[in-house]
C-alpha positions in Angstrom: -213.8 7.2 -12.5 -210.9 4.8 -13.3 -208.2 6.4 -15.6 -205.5 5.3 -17.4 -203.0 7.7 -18.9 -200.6 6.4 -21.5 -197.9 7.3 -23.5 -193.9 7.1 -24.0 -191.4 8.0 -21.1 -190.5 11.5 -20.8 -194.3 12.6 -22.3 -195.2 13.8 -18.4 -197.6 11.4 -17.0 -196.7 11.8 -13.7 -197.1 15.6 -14.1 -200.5 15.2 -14.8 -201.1 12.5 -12.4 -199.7 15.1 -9.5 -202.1 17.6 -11.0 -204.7 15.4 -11.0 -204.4 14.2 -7.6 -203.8 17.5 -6.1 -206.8 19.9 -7.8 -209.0 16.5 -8.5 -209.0 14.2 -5.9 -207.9 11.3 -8.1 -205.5 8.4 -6.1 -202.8 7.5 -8.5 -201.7 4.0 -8.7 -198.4 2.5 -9.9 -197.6 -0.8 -9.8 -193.8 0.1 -8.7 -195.1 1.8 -5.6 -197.4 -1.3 -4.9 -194.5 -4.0 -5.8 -192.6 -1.8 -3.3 -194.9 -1.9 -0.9 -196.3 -5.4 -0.7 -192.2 -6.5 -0.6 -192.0 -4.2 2.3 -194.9 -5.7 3.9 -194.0 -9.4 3.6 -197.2 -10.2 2.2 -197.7 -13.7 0.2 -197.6 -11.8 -3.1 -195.0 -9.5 -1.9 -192.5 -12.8 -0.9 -193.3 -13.9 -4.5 -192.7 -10.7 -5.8 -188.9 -10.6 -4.3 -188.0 -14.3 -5.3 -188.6 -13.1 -8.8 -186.3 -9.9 -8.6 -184.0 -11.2 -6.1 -183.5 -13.8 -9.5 -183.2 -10.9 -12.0 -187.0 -11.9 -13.4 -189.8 -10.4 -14.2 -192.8 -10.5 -11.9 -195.7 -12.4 -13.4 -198.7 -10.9 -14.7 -200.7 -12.6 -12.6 -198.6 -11.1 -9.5 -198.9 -7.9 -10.4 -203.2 -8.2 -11.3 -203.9 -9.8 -7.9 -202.0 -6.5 -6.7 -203.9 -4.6 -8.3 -207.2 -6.1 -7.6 -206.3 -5.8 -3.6 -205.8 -2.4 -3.8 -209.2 -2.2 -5.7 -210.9 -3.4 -3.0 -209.3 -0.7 -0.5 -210.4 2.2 -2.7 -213.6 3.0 -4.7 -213.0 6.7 -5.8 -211.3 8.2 -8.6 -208.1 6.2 -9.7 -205.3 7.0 -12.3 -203.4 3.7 -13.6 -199.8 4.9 -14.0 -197.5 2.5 -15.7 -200.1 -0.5 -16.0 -201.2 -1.9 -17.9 -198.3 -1.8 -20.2 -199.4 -4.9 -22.5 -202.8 -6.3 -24.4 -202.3 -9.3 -22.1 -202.5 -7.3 -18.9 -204.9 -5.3 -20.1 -207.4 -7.9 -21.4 -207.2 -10.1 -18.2 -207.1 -6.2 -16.0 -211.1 -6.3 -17.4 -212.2 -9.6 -15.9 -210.7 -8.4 -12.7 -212.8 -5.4 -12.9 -215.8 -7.4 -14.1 -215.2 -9.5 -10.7 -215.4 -5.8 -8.9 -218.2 -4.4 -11.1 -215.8 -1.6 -12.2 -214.4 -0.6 -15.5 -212.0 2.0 -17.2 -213.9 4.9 -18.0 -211.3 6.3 -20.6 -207.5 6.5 -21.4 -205.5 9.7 -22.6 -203.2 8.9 -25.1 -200.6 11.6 -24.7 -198.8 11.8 -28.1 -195.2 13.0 -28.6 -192.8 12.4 -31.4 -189.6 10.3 -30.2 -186.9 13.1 -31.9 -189.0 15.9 -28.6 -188.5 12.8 -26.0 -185.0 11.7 -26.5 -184.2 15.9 -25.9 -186.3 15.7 -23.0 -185.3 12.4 -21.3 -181.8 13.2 -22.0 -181.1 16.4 -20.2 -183.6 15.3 -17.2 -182.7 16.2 -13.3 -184.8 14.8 -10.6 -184.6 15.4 -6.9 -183.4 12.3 -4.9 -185.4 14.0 -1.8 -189.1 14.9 -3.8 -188.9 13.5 -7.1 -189.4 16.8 -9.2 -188.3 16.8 -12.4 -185.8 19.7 -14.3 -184.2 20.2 -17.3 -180.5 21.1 -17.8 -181.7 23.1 -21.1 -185.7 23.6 -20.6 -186.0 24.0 -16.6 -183.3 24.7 -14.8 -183.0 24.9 -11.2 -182.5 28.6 -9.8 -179.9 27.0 -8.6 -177.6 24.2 -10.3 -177.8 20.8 -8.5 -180.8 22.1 -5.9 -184.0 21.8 -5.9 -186.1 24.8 -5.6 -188.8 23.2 -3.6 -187.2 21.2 -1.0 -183.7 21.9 -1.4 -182.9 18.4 -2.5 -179.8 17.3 -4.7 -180.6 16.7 -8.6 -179.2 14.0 -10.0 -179.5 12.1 -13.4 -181.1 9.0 -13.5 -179.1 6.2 -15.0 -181.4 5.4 -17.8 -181.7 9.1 -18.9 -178.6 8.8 -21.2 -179.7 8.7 -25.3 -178.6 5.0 -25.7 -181.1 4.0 -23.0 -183.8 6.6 -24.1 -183.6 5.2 -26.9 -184.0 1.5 -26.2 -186.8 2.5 -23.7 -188.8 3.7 -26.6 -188.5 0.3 -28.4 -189.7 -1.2 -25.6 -192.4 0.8 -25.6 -193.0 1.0 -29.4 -193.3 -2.9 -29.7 -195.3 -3.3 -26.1 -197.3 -0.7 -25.0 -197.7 1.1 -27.7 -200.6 -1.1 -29.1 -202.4 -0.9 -26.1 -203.5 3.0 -28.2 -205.4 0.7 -30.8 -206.6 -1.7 -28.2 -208.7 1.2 -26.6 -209.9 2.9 -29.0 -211.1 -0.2 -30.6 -213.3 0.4 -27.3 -214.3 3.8 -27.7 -212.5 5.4 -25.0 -209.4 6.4 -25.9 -208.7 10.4 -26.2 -205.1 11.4 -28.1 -203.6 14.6 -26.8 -200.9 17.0 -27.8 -198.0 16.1 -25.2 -195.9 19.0 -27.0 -197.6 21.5 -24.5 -196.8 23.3 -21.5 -197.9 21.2 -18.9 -200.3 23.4 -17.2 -202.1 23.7 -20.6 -201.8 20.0 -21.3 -203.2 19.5 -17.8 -206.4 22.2 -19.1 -206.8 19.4 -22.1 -207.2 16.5 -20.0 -209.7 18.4 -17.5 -211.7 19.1 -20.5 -211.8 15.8 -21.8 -213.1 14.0 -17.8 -214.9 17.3 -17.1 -218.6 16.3 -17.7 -217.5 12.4 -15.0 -215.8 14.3 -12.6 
């Protein structure tokens, strides 16, 4: 099954990709972790890939497709999209790639969250510099302030979790990724779910919507 989960920032994607990956088998794919990687790995795409942030740009679509489409080829099992595509042009030229592989998206999750709950989420976020778990100065705190209770990391706040940059993330999203919801369910396989749940219960939602593929 190929999966794509959308929604704003601060709805808990990567939550329920973890989940997913842990108690499902899925492989989660983001195109940071790839763009990373390929850099790292001074391949031809990845060379291309640093000229265009080492200028401040923005790495083609095309760069970050053929990425995508190499990493295809690697795997063949169950694969969650996280963070791509995050336009209609991506995603209409991400289906001829996947025609080329004789693959297609088998459905998208929608997970649906009013801005007002996000920017209160976003805003009070902590995440470990050593794991990457998230907290919550208000909702989750740490049993101890500034550590992580899992690995024993230091918390910090990212640099975009501040309301002004919340905010603008959403517009970004709002004017780019947020038609991709109509896009999809113009195809018949988009599923909208309640973000404003715990996240073990969300996680519930989203096994009941891939149960009868998986």
């Amino acid at each position: 099954m190929y999966l794509i989960l959308l929604g704003a920032p601060g709805v808990g994607k990567g939550t329920q990709s973890k989940y997913l990956v842990e108690s499902k088998g899925f492989i989660q794919l983001s195109t940071g972790d790839i763009l990373r990687a390929e850099v790292k790995a001074k391949t031809d795409l990845g060379i291309v890939a640093k000229e265009c942030m080492d200028k401040g740009t923005l790495v083609s679509d095309d760069i970050v497709l053929n990425m995508i489409k190499n990493k295809l080829i690697e795997i063949s099992d169950n694969v969650i999209f996280d963070g791509f595509p995050r336009t209609l042009i991506q995603a209409e030229k991400f289906v001829d790639i996947l025609k080329d592989l004789n693959k297609k998206i088998d459905k998208v999750i929608n997970i649906a969250l009013d801005d007002s709950i996000i920017e209160d989420r976003l805003a009070g976020r902590l995440v470990c510099k050593s794991c990457g778990k998230s907290y919550h100065k208000i909702f989750f705190k740490p049993r101890k302030a500034g550590v992580c209770d899992d690995c024993g990391g230091v918390l910090y706040q990212r640099s975009d979790d501040n309301l002004e940059s919340v905010r603008n993330r959403l517009e970004v999203y709002h004017s780019t990724t947020k038609p991709l919801i109509n896009y999809y369910d113009k195809n018949g396989i988009l599923y909208n779910l309640d973000g404003n749940k715990e996240s073990l219960e969300l996680f519930n939602d989203i096994v009941n919507v891939l149960e009868e593929d998986i």
